[in-house]
C-alpha positions in Angstrom: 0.0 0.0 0.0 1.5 3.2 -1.2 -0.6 5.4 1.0 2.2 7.0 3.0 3.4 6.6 6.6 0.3 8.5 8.2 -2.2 6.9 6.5 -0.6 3.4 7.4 -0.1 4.6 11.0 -4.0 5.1 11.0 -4.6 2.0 9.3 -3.0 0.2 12.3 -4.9 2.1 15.2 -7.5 0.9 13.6 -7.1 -2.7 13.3 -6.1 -2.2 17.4 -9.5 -0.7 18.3 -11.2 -3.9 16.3 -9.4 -6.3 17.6 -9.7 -4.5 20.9 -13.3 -4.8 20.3 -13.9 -8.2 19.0 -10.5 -9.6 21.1 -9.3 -11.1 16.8 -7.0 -9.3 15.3 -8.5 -7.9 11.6 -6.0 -8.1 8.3 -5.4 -5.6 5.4 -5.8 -8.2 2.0 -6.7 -7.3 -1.0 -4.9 -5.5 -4.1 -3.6 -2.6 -1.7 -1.3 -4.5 -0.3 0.9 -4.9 -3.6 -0.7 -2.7 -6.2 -1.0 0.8 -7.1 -4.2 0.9 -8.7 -5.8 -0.2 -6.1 -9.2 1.0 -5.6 -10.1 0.4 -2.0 -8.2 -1.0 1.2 -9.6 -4.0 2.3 -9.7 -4.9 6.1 -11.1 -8.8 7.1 -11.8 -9.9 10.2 -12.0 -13.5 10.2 -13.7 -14.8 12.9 -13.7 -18.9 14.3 -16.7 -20.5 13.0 -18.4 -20.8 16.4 -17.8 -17.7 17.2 -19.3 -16.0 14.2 -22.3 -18.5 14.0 -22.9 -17.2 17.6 -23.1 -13.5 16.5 -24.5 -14.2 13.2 -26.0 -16.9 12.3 -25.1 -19.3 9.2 -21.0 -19.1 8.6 -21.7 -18.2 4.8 -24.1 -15.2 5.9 -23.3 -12.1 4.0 -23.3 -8.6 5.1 -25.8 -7.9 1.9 -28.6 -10.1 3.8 -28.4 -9.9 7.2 -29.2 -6.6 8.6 -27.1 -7.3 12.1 -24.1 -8.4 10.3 -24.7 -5.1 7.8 -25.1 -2.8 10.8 -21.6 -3.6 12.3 -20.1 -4.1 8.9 -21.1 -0.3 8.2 -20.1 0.7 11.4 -16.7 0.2 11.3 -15.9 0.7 7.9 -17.3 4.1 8.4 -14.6 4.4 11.3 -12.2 2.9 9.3 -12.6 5.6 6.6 -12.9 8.4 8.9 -9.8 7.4 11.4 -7.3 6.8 8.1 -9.1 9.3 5.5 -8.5 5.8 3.4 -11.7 4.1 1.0 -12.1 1.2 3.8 -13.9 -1.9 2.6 -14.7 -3.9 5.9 -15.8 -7.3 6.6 -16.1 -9.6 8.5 -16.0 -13.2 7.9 -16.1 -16.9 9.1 -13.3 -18.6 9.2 -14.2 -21.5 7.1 -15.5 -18.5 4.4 -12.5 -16.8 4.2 -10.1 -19.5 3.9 -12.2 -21.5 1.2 -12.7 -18.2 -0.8 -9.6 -16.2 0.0 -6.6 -17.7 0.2 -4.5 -14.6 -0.8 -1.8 -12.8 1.6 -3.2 -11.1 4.9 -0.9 -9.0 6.6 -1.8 -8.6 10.7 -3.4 -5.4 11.9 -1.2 -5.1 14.7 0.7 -2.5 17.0 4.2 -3.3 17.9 5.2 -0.9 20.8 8.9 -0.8 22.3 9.5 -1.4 26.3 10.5 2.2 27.5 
């Protein structure tokens, strides 16, 4: 992603609030991460199969038909775009989903602080 150290600093604080929130840590994927034409930055969390059943319902469920899943979805793409001034595409997804429809490279959301 050749968005420029800010933006990526942003892009990291917000992969720690959701995986602050959700206790998973979320992954940038897509055609950002080695392209630059890329149209949108694409953030995944992938959650264990039981764990997103339990929130949502059937592992395959999609954000484009179930209004819960949408809501969320929404929710912190908005913050996503508004925290990193980036086009966020957000979603979350089982498991089983991700890894049978996108086996591509993830790179961790994380923070990596130094002991004082």
């Amino acid at each position: 992603m050749s968005t420029g150290m800010p933006a990526g600093i942003w892009l990291t604080k917000f992969g720690v609030i959701v995986a602050d929130y959700f206790g998973h840590v979320p992954y940038h994927v897509g055609s950002s991460l080695d392209r630059k034409d890329w149209r949108d930055v694409d953030v995944r969390l992938i959650l264990p199969d039981e764990e997103f059943t339990e929130r949502f319902g059937d592992i395959f469920r999609s954000s484009e038909t179930d209004p819960k899943l949408a809501a969320i979805t929404l929710a912190f793409a908005t913050l996503g775009q508004q925290m990193t001034g980036l086009p966020i595409d957000f979603q979350i997804q089982s498991a089983s989903h991700a890894n049978e429809r996108y086996p591509g490279p993830r790179s961790a959301l994380i923070e990596i602080t130094q002991e004082p």
